[in-house]
KOLDO-894374 format. One line per 3 residues: number of its first residue (from 1); their letters; for each residue x, y, z of N, C-alpha, C. Coordinates in nm, 4 decimals, padded with zeros to 6 digits. Layout:
! residues N
NUM = a = X,Y,Z,X,Y,Z,X,Y,Z | ...
! end
This chain:
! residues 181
1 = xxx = 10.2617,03.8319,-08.4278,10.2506,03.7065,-08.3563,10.3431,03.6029,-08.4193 | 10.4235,03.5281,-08.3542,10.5131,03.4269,-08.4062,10.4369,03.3221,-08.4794 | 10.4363,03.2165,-08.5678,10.4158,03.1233,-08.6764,10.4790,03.0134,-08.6109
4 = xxx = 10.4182,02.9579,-08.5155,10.4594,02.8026,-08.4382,10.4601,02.7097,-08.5570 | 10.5558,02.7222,-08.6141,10.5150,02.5331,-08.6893,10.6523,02.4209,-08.6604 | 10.6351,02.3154,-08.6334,10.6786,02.2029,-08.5749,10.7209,02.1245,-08.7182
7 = xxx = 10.8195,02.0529,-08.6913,10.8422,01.9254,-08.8049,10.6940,01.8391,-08.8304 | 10.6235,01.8190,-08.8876,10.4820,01.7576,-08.9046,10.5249,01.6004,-08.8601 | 10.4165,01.5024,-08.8498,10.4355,01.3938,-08.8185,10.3218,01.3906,-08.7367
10 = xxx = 10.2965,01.2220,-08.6644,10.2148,01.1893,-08.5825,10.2767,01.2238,-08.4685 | 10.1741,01.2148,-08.3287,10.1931,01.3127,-08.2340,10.2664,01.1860,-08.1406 | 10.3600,01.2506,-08.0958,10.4781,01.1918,-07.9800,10.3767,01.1320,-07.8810
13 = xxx = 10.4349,00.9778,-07.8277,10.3308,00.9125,-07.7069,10.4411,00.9270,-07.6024 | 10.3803,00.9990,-07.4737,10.4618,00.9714,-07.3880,10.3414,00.9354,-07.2132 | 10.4677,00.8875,-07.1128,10.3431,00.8771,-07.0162,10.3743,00.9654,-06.8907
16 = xxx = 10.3056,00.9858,-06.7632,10.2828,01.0464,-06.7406,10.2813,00.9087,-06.5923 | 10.2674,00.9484,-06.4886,10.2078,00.8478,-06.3323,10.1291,00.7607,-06.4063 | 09.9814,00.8391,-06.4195,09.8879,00.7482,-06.4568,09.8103,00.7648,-06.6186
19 = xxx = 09.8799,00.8317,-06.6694,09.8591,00.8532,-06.7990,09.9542,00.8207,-06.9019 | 09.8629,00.7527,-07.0403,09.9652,00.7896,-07.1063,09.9100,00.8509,-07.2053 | 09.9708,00.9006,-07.3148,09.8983,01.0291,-07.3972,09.9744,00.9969,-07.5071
22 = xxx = 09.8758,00.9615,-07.6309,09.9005,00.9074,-07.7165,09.8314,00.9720,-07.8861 | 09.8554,00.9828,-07.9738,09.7689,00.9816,-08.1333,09.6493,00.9167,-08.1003 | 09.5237,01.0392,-08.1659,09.4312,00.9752,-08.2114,09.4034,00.8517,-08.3107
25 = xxx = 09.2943,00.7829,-08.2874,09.3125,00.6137,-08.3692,09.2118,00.6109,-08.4232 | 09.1281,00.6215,-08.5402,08.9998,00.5972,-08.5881,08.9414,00.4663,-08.5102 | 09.0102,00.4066,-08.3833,08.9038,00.3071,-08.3295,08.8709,00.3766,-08.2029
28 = xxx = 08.9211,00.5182,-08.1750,08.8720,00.6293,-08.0812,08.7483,00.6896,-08.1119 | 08.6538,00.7023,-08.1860,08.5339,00.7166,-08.2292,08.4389,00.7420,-08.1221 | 08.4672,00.6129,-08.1158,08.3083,00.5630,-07.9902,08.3186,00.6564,-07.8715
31 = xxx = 08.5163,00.6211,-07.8219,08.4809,00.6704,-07.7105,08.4670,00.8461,-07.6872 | 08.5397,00.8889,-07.8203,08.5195,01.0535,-07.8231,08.4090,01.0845,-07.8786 | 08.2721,01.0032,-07.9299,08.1380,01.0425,-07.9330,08.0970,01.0550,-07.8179
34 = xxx = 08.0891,00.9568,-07.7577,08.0412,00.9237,-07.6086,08.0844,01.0692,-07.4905 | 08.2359,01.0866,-07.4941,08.2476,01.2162,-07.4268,08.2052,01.3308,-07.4515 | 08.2483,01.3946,-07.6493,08.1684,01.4859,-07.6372,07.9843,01.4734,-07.6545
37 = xxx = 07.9841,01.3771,-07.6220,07.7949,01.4173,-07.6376,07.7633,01.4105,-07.4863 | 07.8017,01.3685,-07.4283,07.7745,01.4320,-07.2349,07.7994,01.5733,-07.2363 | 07.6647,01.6452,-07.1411,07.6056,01.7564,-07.1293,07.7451,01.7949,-07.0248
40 = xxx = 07.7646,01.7085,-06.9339,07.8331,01.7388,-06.8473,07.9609,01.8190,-06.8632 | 08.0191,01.6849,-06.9850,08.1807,01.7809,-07.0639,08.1491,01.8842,-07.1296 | 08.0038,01.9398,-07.1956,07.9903,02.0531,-07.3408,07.9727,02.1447,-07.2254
43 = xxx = 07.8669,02.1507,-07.0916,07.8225,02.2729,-07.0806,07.9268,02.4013,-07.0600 | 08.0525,02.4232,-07.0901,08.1250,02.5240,-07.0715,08.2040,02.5115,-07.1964 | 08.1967,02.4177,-07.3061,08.2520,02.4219,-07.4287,08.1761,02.3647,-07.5244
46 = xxx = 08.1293,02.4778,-07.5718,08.0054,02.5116,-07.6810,07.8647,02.5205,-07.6524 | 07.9075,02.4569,-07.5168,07.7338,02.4574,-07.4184,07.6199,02.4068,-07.4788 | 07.6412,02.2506,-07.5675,07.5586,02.1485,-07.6100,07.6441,02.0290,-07.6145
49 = xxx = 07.6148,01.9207,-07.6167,07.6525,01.8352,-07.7008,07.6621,01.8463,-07.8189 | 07.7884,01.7571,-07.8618,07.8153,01.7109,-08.0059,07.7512,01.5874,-08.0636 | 07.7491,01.6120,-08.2026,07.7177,01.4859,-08.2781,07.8360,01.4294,-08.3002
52 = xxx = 07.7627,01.2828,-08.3090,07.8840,01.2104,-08.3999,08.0003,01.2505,-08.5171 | 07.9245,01.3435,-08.5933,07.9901,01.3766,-08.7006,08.0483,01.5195,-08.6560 | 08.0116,01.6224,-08.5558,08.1372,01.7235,-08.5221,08.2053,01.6400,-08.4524
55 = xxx = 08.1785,01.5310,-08.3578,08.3462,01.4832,-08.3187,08.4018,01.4010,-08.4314 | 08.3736,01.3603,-08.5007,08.4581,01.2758,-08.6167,08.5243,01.3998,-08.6725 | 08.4627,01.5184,-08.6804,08.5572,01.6132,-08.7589,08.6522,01.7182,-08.6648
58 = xxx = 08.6209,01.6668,-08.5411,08.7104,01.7581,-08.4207,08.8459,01.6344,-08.4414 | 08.8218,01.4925,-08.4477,08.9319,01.4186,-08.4454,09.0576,01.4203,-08.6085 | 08.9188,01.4642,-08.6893,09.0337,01.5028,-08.7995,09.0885,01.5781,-08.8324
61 = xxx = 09.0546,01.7452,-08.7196,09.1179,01.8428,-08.7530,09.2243,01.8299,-08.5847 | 09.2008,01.7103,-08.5054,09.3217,01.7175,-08.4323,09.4354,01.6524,-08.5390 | 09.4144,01.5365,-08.5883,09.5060,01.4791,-08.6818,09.5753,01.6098,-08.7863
64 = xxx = 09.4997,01.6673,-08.8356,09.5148,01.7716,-08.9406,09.6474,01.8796,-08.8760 | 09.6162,01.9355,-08.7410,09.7285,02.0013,-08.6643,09.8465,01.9126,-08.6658 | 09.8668,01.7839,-08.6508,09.9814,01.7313,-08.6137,10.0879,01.7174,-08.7723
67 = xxx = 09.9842,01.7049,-08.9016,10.0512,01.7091,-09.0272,10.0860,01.8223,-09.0212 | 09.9827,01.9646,-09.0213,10.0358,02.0278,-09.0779,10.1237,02.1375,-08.9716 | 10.0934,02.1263,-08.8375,10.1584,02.2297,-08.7364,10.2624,02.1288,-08.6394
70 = xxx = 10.2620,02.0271,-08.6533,10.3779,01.9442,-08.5809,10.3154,01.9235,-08.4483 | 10.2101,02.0104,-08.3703,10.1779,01.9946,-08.2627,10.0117,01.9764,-08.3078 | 09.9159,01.9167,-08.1602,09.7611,01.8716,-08.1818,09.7403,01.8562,-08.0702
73 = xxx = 09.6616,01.7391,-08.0608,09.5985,01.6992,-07.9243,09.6289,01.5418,-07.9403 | 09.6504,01.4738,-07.7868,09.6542,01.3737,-07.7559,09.5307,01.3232,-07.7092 | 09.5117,01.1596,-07.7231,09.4215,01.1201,-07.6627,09.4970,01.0522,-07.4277
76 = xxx = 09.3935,01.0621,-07.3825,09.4696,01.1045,-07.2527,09.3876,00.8939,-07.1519 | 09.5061,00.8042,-07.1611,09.4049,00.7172,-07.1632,09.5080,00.6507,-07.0099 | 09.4222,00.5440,-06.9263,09.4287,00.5250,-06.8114,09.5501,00.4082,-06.8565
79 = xxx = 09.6402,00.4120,-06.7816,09.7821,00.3843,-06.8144,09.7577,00.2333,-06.7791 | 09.7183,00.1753,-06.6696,09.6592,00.0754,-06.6310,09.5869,-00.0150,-06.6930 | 09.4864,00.0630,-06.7408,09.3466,-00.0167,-06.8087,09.3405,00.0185,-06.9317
82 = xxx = 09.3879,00.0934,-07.0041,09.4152,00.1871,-07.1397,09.2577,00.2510,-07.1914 | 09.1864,00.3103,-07.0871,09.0455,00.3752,-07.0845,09.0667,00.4351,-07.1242 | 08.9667,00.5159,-07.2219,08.9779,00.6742,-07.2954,08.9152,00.7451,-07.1633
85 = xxx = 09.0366,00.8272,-07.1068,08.9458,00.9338,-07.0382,08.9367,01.0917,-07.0937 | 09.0280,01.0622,-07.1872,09.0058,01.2387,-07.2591,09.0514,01.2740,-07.3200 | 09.0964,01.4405,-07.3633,09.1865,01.4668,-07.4727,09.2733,01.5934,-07.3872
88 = xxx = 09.3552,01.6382,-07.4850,09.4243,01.7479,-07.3919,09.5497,01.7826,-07.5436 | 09.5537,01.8934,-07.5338,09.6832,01.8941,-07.6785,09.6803,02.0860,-07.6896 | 09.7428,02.0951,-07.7953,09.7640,02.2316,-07.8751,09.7166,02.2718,-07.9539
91 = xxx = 09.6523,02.3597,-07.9965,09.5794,02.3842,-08.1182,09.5906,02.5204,-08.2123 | 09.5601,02.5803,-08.3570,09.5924,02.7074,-08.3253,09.4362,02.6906,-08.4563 | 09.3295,02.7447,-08.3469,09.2152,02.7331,-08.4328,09.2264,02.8659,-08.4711
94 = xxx = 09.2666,02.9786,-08.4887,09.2461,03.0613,-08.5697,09.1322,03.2090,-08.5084 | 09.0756,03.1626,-08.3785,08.9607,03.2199,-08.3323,08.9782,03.3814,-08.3468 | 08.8337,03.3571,-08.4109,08.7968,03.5958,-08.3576,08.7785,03.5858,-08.2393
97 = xxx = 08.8442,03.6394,-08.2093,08.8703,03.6871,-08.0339,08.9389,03.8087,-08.0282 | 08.9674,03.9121,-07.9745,09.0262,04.0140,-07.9543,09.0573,04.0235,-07.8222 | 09.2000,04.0945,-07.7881,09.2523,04.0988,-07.8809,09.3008,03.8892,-07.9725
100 = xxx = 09.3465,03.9565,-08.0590,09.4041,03.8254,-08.1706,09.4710,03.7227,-08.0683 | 09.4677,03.5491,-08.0426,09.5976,03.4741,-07.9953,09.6286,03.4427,-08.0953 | 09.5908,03.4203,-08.2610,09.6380,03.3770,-08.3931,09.7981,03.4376,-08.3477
103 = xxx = 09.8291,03.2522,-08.3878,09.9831,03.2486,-08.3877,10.0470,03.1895,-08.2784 | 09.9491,03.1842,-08.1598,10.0171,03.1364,-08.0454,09.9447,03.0315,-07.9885 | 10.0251,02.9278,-07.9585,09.9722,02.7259,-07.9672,09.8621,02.7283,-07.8008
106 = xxx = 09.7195,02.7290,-07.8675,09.6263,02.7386,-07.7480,09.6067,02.5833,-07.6926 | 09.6347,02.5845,-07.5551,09.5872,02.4512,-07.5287,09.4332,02.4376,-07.4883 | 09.3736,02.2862,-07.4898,09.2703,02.2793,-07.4407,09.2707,02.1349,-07.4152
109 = xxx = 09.1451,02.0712,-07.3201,09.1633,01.9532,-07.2450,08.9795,01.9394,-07.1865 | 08.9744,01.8475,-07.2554,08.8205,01.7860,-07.1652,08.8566,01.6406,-07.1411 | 08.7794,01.5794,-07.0324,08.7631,01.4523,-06.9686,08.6292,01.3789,-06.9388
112 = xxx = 08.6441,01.2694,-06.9499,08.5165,01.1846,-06.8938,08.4723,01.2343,-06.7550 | 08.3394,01.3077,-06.7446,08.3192,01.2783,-06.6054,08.3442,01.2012,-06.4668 | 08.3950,01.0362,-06.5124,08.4497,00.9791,-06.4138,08.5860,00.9896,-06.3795
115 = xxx = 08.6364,01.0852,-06.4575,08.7798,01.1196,-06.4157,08.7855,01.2543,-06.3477 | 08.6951,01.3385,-06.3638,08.7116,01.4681,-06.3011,08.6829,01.4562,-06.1783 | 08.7512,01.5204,-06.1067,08.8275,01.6048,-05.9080,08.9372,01.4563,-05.9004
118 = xxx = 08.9941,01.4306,-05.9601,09.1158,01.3121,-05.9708,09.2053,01.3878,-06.0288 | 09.2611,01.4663,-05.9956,09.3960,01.5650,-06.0934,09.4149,01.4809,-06.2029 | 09.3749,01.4250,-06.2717,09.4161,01.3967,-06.4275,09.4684,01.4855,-06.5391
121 = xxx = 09.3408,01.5820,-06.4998,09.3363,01.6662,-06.6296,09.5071,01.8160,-06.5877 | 09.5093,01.7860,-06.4571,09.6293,01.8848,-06.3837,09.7939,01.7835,-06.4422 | 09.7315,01.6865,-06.4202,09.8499,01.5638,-06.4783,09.8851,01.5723,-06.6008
124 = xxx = 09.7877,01.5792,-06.7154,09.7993,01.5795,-06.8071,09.8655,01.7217,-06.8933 | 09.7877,01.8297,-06.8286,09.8325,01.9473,-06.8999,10.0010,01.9449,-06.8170 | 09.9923,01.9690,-06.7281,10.1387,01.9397,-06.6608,10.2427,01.8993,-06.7671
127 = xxx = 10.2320,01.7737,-06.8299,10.2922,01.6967,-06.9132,10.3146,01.7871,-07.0735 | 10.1810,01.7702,-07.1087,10.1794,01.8932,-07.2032,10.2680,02.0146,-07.2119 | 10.2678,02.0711,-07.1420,10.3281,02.1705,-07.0868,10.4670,02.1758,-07.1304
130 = xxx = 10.5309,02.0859,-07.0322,10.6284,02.0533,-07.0648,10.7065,02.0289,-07.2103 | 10.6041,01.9417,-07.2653,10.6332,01.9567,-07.3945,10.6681,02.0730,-07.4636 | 10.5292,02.1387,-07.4497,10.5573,02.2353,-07.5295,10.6834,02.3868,-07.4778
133 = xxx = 10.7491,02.3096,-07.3696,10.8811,02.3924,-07.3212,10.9837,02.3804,-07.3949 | 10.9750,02.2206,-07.4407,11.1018,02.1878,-07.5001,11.0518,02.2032,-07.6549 | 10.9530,02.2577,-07.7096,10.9239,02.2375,-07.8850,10.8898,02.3947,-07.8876
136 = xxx = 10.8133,02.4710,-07.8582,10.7789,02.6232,-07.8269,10.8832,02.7009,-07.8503 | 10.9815,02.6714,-07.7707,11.0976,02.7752,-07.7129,11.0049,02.8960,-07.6479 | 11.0708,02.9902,-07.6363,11.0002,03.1255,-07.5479,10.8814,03.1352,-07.6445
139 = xxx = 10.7693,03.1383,-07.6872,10.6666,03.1301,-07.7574,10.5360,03.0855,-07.6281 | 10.5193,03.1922,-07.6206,10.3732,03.1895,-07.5194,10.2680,03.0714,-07.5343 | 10.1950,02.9895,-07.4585,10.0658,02.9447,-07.4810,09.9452,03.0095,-07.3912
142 = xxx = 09.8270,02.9777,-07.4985,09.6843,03.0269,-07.4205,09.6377,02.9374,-07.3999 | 09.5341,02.9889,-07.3505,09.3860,02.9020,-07.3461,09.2870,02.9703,-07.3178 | 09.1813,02.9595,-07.3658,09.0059,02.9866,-07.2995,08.9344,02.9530,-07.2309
145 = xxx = 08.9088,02.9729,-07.1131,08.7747,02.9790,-07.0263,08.6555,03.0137,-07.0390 | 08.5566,02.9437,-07.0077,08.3752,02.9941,-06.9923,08.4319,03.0573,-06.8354 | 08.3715,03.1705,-06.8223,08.4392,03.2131,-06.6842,08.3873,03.1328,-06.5818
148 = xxx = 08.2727,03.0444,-06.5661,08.1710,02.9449,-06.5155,08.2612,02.8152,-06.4663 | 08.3560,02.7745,-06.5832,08.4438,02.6655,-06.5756,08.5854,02.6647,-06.4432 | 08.5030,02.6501,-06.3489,08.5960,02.6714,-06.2060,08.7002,02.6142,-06.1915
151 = xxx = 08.6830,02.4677,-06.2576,08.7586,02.3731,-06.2639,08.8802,02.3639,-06.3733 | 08.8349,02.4119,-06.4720,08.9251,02.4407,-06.5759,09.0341,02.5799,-06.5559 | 08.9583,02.6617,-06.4731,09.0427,02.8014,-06.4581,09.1285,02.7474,-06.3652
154 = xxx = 09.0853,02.6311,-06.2318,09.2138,02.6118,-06.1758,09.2849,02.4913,-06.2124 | 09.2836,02.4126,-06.2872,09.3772,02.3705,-06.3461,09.4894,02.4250,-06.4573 | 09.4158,02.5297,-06.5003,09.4925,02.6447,-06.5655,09.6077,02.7476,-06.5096
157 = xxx = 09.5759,02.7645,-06.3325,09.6318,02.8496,-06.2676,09.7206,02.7557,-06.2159 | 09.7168,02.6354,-06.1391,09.8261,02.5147,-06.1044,09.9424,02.4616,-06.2699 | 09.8693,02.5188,-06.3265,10.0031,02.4882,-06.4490,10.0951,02.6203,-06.4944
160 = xxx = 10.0294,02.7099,-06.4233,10.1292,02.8046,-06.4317,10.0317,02.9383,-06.5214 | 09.9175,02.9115,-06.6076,09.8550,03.0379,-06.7102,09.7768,03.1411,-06.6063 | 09.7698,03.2421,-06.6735,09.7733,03.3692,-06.5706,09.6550,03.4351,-06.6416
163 = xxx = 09.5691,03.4772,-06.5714,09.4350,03.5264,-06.7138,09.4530,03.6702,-06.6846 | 09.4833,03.7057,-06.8467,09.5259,03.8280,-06.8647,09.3979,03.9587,-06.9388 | 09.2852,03.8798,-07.0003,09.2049,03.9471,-07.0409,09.0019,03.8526,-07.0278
166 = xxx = 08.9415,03.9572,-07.0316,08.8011,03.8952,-07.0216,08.7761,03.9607,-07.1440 | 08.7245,03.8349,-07.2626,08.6932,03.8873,-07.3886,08.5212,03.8066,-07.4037 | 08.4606,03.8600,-07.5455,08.3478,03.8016,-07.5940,08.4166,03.7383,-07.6882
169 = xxx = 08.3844,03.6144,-07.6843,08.4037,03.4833,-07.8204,08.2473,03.4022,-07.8378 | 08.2216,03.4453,-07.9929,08.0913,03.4043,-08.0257,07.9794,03.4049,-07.9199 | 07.9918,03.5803,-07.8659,07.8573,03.6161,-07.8172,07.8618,03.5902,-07.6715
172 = xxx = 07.9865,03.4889,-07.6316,07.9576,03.4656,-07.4561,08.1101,03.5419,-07.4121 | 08.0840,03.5214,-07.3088,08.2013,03.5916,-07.2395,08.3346,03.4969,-07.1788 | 08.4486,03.5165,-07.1842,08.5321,03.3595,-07.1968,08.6360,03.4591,-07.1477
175 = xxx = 08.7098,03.4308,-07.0700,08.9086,03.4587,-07.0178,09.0107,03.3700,-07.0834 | 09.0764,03.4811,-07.1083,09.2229,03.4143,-07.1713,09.3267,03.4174,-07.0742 | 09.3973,03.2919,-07.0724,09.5007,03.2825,-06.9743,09.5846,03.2377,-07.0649
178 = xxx = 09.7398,03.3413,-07.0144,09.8935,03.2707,-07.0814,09.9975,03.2434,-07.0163 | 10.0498,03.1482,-07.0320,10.1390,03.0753,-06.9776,10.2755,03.1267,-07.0379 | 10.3879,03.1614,-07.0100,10.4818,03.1855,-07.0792,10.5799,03.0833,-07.0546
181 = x = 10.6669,03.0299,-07.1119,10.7773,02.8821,-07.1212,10.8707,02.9255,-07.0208
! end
């Protein structure tokens, strides 16, 4: 598997129609408690709510990717009103999954309920995407599905990822889709 690593640094802000997508801010707290502790955003990723303190440590291991892998996650905020509606970025958590994606930059993306059936989250990875066309080079990306997550599989399939396998990850059953650059 190829070894994606990027020049380190804080994560590039760019915008998007109605987005712009920016570095996490320790005054993002509130509003990324607030999202992940809605039942609504967990039930297909991790299938509970979070505490305060796993999202304080989901925001420092997005920061943590951007030092040490050049790529992370953005915060995804209303270009207009500068609302937190979500996150969306790259990650390479390392997961037991079989077969292995270790090595290859997985994306992932949740939103505020009041932003979802509004293509945001199609907007956003879109953008993403892109990015990672021009920083990747030919270097594949994934992602994971709860196979349940209808919404996520087709925003996955409008960006181009193709689900190539149905695996067990920690006991549930989840699809991997890859996108190739």
């Amino acid at each position: 598997m190829p070894d994606i690593r990027l020049p380190t640094g804080a994560a590039p802000v760019f915008e998007t129609e109605r987005l712009r997508l920016r570095p996490h801010r320790v005054e993002d707290i509130d509003a990324c408690v607030a999202m992940w502790a809605d039942p609504i955003v967990t039930r297909h990723i991790g299938g509970r709510p979070f505490s305060r303190e796993e999202t304080w440590s989901k925001m420092l291991r997005y920061a943590g990717h951007w030092a040490l892998m050049g790529f992370g996650y953005w915060v995804a905020e209303d270009k207009a009103s500068n609302d937190f509606l979500g996150e969306a970025g790259f990650a390479e958590f390392r997961r037991e999954v079989s077969p292995s994606i270790e090595g290859l930059p997985e994306i992932g993306w949740a939103f505020v309920p009041s932003a979802h059936g509004k293509g945001l989250a199609t907007e956003a990875v879109q953008a993403i995407c892109a990015w990672a066309d021009r920083n990747f080079g030919s270097t594949p990306t994934v992602c994971i599905i709860d196979p349940e997550n209808i919404a996520s599989a087709w925003v996955a399939k409008k960006c181009g990822y193709q689900e190539f396998l149905r695996a067990i990850y920690k006991d549930h059953p989840t699809m991997l889709y890859r996108r190739q650059a």
